[in-house]
KEKE-3310 file (N, C-alpha, C; in steps of 0.2 Angstrom, whole numbers, plus 5000, padded with zeros to 4 digits):
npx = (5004:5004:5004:4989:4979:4965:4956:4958:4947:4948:4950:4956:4970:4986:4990:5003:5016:5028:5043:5056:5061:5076:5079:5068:5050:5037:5022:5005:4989:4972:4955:4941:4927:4933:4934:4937:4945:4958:4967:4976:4981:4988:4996:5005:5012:5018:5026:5036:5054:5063:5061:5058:5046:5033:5016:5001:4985:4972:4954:4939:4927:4922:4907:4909:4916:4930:4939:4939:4946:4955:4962:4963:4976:4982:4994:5003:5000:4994:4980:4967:4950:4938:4924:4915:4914:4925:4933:4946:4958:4959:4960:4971:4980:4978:4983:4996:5002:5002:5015:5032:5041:5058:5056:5038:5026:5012:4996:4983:4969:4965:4975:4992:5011:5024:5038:5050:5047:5049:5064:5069:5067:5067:5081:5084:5082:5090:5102:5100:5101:5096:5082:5065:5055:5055:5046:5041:5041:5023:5013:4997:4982:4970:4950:4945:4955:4966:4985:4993:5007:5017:5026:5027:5041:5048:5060:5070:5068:5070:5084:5088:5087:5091:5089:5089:5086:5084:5086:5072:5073:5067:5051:5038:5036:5039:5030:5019:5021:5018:5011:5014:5016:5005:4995:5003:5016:5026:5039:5041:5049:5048:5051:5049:5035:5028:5029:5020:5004:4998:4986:4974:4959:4946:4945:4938:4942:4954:4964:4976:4984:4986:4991:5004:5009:5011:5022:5030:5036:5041:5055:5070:5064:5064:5065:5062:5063:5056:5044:5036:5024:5007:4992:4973:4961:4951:4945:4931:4916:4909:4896:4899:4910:4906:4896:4907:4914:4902:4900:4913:4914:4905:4908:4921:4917:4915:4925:4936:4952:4959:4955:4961:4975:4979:4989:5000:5004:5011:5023:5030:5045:5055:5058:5050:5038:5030:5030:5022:5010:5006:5002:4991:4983:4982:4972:4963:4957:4951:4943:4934:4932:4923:4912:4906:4902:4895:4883:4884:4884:4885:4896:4905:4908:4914:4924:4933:4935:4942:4954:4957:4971:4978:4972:4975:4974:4965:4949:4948:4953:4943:4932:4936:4934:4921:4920:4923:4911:4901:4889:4877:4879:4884:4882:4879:4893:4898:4890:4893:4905:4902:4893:4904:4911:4904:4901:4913:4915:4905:4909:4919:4921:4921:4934:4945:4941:4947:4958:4961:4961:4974:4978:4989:4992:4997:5001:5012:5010:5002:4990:4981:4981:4973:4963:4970:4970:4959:4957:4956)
npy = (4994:5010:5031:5039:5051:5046:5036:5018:5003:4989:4977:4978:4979:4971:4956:4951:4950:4965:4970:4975:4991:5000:5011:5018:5022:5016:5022:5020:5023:5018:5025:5029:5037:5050:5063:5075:5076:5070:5079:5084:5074:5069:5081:5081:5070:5073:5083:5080:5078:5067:5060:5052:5045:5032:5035:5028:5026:5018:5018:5013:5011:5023:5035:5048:5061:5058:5050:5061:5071:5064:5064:5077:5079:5073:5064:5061:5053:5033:5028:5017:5011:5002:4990:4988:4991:4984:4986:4991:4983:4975:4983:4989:4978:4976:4989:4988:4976:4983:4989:4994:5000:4999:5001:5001:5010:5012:5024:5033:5041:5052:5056:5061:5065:5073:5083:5076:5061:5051:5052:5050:5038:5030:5030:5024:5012:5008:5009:4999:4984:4971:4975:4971:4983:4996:5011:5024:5038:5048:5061:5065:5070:5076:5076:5084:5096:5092:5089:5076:5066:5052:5037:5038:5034:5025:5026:5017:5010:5021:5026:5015:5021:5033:5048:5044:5031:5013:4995:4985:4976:4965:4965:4960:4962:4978:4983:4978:4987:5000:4999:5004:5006:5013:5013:5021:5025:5019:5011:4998:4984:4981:4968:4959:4962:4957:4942:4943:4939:4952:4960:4954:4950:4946:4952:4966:4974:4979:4975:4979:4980:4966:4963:4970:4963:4950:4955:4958:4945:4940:4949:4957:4972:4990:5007:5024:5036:5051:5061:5061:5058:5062:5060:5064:5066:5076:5076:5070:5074:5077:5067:5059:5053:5045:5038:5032:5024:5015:5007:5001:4993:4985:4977:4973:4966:4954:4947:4935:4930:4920:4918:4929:4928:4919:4916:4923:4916:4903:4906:4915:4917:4905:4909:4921:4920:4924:4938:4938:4933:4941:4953:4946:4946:4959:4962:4954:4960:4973:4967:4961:4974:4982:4971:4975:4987:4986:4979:4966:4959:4946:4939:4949:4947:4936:4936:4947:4939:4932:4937:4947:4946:4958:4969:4982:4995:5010:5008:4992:4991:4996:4988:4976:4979:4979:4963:4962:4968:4959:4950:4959:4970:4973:4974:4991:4994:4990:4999:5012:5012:5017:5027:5034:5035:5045:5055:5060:5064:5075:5084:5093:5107:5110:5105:5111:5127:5124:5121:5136:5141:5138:5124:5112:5114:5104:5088:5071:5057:5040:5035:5030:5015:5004:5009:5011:4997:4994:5001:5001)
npz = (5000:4994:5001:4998:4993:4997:5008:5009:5003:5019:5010:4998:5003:5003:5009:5012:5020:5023:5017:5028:5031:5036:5049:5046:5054:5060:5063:5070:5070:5074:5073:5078:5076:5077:5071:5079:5085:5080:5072:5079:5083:5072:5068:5078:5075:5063:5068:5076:5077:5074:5055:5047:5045:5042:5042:5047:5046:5053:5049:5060:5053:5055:5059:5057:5051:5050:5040:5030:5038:5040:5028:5022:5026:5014:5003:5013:5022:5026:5022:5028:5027:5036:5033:5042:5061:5067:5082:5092:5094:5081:5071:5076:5072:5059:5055:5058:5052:5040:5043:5037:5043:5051:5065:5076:5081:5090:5092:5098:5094:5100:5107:5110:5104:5112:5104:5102:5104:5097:5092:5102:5109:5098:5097:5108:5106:5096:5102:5110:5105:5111:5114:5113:5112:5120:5131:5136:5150:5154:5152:5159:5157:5165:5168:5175:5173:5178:5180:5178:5182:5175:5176:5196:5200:5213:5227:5224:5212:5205:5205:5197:5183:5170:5162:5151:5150:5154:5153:5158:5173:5177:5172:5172:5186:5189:5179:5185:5197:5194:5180:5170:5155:5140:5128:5113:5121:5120:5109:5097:5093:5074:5068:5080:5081:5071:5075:5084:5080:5082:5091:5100:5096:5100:5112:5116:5125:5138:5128:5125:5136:5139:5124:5126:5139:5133:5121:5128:5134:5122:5121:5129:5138:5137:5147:5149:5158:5153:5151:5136:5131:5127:5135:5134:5144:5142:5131:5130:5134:5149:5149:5141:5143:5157:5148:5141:5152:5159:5146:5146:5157:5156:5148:5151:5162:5160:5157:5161:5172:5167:5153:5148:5152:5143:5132:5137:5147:5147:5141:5150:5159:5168:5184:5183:5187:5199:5199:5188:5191:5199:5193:5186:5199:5199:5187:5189:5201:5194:5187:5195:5201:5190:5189:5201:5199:5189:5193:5195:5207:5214:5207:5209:5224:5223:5217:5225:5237:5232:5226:5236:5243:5235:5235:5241:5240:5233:5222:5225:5239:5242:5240:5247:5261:5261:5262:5275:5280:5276:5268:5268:5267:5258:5242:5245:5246:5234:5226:5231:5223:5211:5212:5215:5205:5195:5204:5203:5188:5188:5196:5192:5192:5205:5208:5200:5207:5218:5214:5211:5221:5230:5229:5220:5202:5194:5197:5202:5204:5209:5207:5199:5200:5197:5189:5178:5173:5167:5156:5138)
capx = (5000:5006:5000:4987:4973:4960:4955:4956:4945:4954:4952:4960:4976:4990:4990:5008:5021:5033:5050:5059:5067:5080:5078:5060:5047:5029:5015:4998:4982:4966:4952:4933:4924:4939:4936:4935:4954:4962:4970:4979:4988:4991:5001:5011:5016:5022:5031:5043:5060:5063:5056:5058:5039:5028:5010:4995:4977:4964:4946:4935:4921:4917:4901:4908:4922:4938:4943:4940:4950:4962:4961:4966:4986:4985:4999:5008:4997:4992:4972:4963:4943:4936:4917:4911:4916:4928:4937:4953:4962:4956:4960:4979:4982:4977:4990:5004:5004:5004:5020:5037:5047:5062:5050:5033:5021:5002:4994:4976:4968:4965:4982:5000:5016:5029:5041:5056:5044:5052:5069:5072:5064:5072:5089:5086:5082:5098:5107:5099:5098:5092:5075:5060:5050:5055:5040:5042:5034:5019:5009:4987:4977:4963:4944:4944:4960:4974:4989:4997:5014:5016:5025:5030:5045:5051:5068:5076:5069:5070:5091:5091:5084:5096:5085:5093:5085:5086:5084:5069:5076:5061:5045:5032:5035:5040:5024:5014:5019:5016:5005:5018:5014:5000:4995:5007:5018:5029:5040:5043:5053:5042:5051:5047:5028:5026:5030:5016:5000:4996:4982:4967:4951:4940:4949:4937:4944:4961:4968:4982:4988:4989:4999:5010:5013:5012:5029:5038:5038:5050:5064:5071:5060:5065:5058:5063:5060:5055:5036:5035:5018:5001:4987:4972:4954:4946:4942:4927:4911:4908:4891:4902:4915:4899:4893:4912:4917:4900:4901:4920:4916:4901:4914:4925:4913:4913:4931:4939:4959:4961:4956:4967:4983:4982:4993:5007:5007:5014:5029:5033:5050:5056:5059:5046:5029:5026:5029:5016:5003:5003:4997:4986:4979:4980:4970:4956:4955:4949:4938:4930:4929:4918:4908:4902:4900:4888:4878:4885:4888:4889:4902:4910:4909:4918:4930:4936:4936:4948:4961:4959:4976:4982:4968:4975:4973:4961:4944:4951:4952:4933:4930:4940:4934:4914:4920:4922:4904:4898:4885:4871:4880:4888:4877:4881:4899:4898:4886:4899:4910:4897:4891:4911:4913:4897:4903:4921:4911:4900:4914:4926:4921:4923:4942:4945:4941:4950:4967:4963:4961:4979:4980:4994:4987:5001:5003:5015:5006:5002:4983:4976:4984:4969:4958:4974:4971:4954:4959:4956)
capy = (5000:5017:5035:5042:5055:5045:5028:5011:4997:4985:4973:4980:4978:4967:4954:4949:4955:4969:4971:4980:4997:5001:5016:5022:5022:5017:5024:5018:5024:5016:5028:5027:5043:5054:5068:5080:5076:5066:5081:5087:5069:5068:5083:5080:5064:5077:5090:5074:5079:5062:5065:5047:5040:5029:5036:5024:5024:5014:5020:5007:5011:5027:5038:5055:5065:5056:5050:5070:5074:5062:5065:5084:5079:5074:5059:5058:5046:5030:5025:5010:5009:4996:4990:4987:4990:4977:4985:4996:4977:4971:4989:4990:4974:4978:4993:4984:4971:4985:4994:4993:5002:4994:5001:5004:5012:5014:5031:5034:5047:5058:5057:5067:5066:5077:5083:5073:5056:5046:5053:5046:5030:5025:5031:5020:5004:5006:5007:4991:4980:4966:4976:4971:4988:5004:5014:5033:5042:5052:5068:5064:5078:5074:5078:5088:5100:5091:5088:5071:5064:5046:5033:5041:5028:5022:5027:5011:5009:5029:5024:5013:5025:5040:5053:5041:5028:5009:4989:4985:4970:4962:4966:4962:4967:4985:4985:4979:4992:5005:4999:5010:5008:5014:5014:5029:5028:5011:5011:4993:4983:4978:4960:4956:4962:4952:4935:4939:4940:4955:4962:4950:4953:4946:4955:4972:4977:4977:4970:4984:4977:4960:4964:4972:4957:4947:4955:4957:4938:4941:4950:4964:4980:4998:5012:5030:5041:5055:5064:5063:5056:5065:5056:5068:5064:5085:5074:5067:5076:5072:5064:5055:5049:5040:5032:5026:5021:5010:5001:4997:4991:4980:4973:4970:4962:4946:4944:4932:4931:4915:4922:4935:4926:4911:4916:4925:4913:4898:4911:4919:4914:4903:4914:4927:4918:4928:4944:4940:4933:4948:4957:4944:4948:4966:4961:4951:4965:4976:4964:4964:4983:4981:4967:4980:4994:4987:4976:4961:4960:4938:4940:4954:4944:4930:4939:4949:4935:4926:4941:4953:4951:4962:4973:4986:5003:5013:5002:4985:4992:4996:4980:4972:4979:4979:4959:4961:4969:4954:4952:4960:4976:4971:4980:4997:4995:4989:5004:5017:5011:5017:5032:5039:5039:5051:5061:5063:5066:5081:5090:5096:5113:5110:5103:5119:5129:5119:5125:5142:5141:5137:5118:5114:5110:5100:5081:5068:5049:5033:5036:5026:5009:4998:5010:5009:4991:4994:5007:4998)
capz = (5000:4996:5002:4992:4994:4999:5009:5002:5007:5018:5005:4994:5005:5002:5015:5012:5025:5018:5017:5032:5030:5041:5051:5048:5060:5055:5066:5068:5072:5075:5072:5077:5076:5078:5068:5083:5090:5077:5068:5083:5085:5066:5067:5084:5075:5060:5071:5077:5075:5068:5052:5042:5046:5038:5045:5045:5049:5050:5050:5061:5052:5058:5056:5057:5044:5051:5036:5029:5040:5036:5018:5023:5025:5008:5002:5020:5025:5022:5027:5027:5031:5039:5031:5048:5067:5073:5088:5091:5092:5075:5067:5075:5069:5054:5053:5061:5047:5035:5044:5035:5047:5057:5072:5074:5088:5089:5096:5100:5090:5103:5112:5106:5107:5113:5098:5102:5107:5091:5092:5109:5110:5091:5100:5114:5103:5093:5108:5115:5100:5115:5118:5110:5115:5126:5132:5141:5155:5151:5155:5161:5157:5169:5165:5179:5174:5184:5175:5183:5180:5178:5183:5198:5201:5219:5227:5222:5205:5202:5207:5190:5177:5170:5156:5142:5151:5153:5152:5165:5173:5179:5167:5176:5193:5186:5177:5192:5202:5188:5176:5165:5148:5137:5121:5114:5125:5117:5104:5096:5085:5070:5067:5082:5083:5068:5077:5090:5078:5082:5095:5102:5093:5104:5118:5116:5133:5139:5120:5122:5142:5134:5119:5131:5141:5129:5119:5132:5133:5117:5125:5136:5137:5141:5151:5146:5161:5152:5150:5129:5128:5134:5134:5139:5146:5143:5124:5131:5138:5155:5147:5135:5149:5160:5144:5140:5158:5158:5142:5148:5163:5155:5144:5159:5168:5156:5155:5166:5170:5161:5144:5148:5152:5141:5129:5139:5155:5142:5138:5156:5160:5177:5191:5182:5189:5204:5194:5184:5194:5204:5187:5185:5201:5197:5182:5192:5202:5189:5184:5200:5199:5184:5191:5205:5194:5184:5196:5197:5215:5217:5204:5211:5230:5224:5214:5228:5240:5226:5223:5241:5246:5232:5235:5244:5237:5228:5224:5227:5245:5246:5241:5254:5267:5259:5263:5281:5284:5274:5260:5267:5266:5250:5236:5246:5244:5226:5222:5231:5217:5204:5215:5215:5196:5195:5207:5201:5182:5190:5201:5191:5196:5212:5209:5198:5212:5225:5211:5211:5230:5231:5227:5213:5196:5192:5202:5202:5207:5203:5209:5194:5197:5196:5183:5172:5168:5165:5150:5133)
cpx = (5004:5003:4997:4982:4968:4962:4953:4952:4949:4954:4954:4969:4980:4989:4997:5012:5027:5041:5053:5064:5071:5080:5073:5056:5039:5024:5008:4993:4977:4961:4945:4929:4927:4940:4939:4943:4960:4967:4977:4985:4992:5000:5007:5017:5020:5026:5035:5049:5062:5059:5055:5053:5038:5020:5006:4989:4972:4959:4941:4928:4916:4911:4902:4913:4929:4941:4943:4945:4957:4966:4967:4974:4986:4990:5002:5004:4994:4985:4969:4955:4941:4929:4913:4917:4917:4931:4944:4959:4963:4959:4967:4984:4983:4983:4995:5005:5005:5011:5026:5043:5052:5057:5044:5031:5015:5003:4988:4976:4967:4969:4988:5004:5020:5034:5048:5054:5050:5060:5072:5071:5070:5079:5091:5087:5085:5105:5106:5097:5093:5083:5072:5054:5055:5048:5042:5037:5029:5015:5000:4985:4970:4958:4941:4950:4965:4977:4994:5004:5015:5022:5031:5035:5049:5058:5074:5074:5071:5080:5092:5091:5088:5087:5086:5090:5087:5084:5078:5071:5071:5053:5040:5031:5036:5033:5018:5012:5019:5010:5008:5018:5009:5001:4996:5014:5026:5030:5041:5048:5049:5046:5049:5037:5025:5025:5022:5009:4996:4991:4976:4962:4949:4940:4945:4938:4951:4967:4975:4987:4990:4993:5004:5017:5013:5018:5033:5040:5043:5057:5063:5065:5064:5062:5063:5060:5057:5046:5038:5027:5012:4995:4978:4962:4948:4944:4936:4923:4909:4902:4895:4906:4912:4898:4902:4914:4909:4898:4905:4918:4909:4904:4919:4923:4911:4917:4932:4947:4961:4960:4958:4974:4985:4990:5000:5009:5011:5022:5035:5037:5051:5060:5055:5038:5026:5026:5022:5011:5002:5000:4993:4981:4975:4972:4961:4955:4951:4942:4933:4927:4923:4914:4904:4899:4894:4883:4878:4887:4888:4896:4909:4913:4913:4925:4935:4938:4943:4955:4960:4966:4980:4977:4968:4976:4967:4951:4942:4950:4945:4929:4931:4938:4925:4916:4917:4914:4900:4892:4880:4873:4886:4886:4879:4888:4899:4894:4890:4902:4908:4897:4898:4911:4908:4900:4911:4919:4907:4903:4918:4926:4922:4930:4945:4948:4946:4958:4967:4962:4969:4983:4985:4990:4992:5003:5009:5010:5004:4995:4980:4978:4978:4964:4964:4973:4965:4954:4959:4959)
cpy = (5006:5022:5038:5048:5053:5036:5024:5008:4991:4979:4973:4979:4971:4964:4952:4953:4960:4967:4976:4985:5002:5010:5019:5019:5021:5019:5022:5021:5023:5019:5028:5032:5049:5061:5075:5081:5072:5071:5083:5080:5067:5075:5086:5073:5069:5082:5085:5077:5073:5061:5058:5040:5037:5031:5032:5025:5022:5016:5014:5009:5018:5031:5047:5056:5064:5054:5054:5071:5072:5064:5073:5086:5076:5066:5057:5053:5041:5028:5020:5012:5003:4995:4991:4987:4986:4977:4989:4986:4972:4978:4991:4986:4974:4984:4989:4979:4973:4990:4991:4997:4999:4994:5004:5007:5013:5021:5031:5040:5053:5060:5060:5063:5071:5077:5078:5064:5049:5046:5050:5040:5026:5024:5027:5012:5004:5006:5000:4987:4972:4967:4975:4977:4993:5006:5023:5032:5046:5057:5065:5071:5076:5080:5083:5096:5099:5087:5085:5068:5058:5043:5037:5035:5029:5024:5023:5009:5014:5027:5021:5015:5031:5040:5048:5034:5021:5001:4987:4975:4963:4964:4967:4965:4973:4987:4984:4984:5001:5004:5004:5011:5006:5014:5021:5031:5023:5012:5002:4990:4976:4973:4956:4954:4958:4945:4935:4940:4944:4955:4957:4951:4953:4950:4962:4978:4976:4973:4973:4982:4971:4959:4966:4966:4951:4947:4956:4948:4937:4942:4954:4969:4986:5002:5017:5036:5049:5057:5065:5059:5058:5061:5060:5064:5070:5081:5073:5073:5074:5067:5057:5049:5045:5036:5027:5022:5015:5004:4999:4995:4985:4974:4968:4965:4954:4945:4940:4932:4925:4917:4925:4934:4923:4911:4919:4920:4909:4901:4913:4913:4912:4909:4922:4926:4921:4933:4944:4938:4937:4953:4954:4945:4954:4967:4958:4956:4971:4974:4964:4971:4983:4980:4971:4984:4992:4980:4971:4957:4953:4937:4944:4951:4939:4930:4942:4945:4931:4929:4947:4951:4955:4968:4979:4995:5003:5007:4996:4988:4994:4990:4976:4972:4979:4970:4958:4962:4963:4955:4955:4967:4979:4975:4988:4998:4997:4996:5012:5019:5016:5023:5039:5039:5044:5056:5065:5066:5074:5086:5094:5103:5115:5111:5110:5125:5128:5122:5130:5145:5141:5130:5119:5110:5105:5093:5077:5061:5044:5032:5030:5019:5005:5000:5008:5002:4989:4999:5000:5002)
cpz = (5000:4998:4995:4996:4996:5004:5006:5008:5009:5014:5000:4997:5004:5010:5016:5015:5021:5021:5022:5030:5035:5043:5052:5052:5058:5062:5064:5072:5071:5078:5072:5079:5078:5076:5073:5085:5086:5071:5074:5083:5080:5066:5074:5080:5068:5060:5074:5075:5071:5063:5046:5048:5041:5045:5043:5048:5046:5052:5055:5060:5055:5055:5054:5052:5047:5045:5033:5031:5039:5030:5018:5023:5020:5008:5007:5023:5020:5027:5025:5031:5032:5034:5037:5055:5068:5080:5089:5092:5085:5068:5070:5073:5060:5049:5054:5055:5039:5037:5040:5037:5051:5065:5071:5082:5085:5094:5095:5097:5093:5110:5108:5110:5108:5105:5096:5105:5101:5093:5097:5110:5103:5095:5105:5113:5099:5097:5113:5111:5102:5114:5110:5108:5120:5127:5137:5143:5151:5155:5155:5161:5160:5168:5169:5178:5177:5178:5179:5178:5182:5173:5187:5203:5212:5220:5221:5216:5203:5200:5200:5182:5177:5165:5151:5143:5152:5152:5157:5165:5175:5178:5171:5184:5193:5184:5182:5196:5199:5184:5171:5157:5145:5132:5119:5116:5123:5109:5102:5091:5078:5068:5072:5084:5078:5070:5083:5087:5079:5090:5095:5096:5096:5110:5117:5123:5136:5134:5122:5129:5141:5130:5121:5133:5138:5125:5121:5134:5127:5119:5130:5132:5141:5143:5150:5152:5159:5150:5143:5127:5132:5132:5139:5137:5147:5136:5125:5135:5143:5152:5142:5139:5153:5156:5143:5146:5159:5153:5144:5154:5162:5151:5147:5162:5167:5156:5164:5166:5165:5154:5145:5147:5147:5134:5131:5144:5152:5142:5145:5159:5168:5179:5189:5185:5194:5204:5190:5185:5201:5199:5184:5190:5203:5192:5187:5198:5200:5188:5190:5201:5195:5186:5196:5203:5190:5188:5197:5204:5218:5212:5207:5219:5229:5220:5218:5232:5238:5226:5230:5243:5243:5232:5241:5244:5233:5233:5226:5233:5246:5247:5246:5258:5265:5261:5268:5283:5280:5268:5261:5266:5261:5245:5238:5245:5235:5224:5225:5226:5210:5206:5213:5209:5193:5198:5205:5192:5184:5195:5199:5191:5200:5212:5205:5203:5217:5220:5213:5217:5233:5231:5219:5208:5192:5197:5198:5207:5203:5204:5204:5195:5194:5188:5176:5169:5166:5158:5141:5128)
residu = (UNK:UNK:UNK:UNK:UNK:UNK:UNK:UNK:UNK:UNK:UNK:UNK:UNK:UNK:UNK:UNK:UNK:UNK:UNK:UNK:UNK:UNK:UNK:UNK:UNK:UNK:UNK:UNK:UNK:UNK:UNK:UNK:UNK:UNK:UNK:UNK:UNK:UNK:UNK:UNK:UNK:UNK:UNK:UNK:UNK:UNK:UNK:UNK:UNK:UNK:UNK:UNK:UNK:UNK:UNK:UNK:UNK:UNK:UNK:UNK:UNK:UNK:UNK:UNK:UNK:UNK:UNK:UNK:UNK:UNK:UNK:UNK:UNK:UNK:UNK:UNK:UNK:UNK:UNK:UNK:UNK:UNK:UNK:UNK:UNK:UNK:UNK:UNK:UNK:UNK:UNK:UNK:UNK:UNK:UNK:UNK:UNK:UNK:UNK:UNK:UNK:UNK:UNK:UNK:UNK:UNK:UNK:UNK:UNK:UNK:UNK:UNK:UNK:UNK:UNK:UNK:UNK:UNK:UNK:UNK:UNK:UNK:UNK:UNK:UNK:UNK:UNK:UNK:UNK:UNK:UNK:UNK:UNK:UNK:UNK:UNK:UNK:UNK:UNK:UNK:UNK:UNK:UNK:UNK:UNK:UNK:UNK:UNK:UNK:UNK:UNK:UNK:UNK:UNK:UNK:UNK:UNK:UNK:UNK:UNK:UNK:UNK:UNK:UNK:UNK:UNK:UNK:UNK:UNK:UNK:UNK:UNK:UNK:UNK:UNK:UNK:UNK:UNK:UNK:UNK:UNK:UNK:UNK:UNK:UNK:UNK:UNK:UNK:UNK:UNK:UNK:UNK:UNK:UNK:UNK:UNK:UNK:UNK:UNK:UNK:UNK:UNK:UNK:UNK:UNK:UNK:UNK:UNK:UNK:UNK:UNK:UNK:UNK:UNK:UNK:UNK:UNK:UNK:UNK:UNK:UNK:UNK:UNK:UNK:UNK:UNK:UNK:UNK:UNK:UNK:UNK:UNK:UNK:UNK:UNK:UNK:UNK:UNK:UNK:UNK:UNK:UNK:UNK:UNK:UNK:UNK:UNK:UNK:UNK:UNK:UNK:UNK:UNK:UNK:UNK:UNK:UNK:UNK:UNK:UNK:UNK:UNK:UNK:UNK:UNK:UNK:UNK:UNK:UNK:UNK:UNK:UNK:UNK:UNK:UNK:UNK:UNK:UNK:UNK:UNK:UNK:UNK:UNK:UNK:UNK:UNK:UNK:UNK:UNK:UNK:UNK:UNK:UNK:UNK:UNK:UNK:UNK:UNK:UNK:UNK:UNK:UNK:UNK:UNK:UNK:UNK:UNK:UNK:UNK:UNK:UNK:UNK:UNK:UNK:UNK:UNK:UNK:UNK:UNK:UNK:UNK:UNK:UNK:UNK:UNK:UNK:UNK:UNK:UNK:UNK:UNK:UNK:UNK:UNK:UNK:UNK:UNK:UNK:UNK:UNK:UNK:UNK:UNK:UNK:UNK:UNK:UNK:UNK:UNK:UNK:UNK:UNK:UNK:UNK:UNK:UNK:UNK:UNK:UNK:UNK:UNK:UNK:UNK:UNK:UNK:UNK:UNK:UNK:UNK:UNK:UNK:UNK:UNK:UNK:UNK:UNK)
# end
């Protein structure tokens, strides 16, 4: 496929894998009604200082003028429409198989990167020809106006990390107690992403945590202490952020860990298993979150009972302790859960307020561990 001026149908694309071209970088974006914020991340990725991309996107069938606006950059990209909504796992895979760069990254359409995101990450995976992936810090533009700074790293991890960054020596215990990369935030090396078949399909919820831990089962991964990727939550209308946070968490609320893990646990290396079944019961924490949130509350009882001793922060911790008062005063916890994300959706004038009182409008924290892996 070459750039042209318009979108093709993807059947029209070649299905056959390309030829790799040393040093360029393919980018991907997976686009579902985007028109609104998908110009802004188009031309984040083309103020790059590194300037030898391949840009791609795929349309998943949207209903609004994102491919227009695609259209708008003209040749520099290449766009693919879907017929029909299959899912941000089904429409990244779908790029990734068309990238031809030595490395590739996906980006959300309505997230940016800083100008030097490429530059650095490439620089880090020519200096580590071991790593399968690096990923940088990122900047949160929370929906309320707070501008958080994530991951906010540990004495003695902080000790192993220069600006130029480095090898993370143990994957998922790193990732556990961060939850540190997002979609955006990860550069990789497109030989390898071709070996792992791409993103789930069926996975319409946490596809992009899985493919995570899934390539890092390839090799070494890197971390990149620096804020080059923002990812902001002002794109969404509070009304819009209620309806998305309970679709996702009615989607959540069917997944189990086993379908989650089965293709990474197979792969996870001896002496890495209690790394990583602490992020699976990261993960079935989550999933309990869900399972409250939208009314399932024998589910949610026997999820928590299964995964409470990693349940000690944030929601997991409401749960926990919603055990001790036992089940008849169960459903009042589980609808707490519900009750807080409303009220954190309908205050953000109050927190406002609360900055220009003398609160700082800039944090550093890791506040989100549990919703992070609830993020699709």
């Amino acid at each position: 496929m070459t750039p042209g001026n318009g979108c093709i149908n993807e059947h029209a694309v070649a299905d056959e894998r390309h030829d790799i071209v040393q040093g360029t970088v393919s980018v991907v974006i997976a686009a579902y009604n985007a028109a609104e914020h998908i110009e802004r991340c188009l031309e984040s990725i083309f103020a790059q200082s590194y300037k030898d991309l391949q840009v791609i996107v795929v349309d998943d069938a949207s209903s609004d003028a994102t491919s227009e606006v695609v259209r708008g950059f003209g040749k520099s990209i290449e766009c693919i429409r879907l017929d029909r909504n299959r899912g941000p796992a089904y429409a990244r895979t779908v790029g990734l198989f068309q990238c031809r760069g030595e490395f590739a990254a996906i980006i959300d359409a309505d997230d940016y990167w800083l100008p030097e995101f490429v530059a650095v990450t490439t620089g880090f995976m020519n200096a580590h020809p071991s790593a399968v992936a690096v990923s940088t810090a990122y900047r949160s533009h929370r929906w309320d106006g707070r501008e958080l700074l994530f991951p906010v790293l540990k004495e003695d991890d902080a000790a192993q990390f220069t600006m130029k960054g480095a090898l993370i020596g143990d994957f998922f215990g790193f990732w556990n107690r961060y939850m540190h990369v997002l979609t955006g935030t990860a550069l990789m090396r497109t030989s390898v992403v071709m070996q792992t078949g791409g993103q789930r399909e069926e996975l319409r919820l946490t596809e992009d945590l899985e493919f995570w831990g899934y390539l890092a089962t390839f090799g070494a991964w890197g971390f990149i202490p620096q804020h080059l990727f923002v990812t902001d939550e002002r794109a969404v209308t509070t009304s819009q952020r209620l309806s998305k946070i309970s679709k996702r968490y009615r989607l959540f609320s069917d997944m189990s860990t086993e379908v989650w893990e089965r293709r990474i646990r197979p792969r996870v290396a001896v002496g890495d298993e209690d790394s990583f079944n602490a992020v699976v019961a990261r993960m079935g924490t989550a999933i309990a979150i869900a399972n409250a949130y939208s009314g399932f509350y024998r589910n949610a009882w026997l999820l928590t009972g299964r995964y409470r001793e990693s349940m000690d922060q944030g929601l997991g911790k409401v749960l926990r302790t919603g055990l001790r008062f036992g089940r008849f005063c169960w459903p009042l916890f589980c609808m707490a859960i519900k009750g807080r994300e409303y009220v954190k959706a309908y205050l953000p004038r109050f927190s406002a307020l609360r900055r220009l009182s003398g609160a700082p409008g800039k944090m550093q924290g890791n506040e989100a561990k549990i919703t992070s892996c609830s993020t699709g």
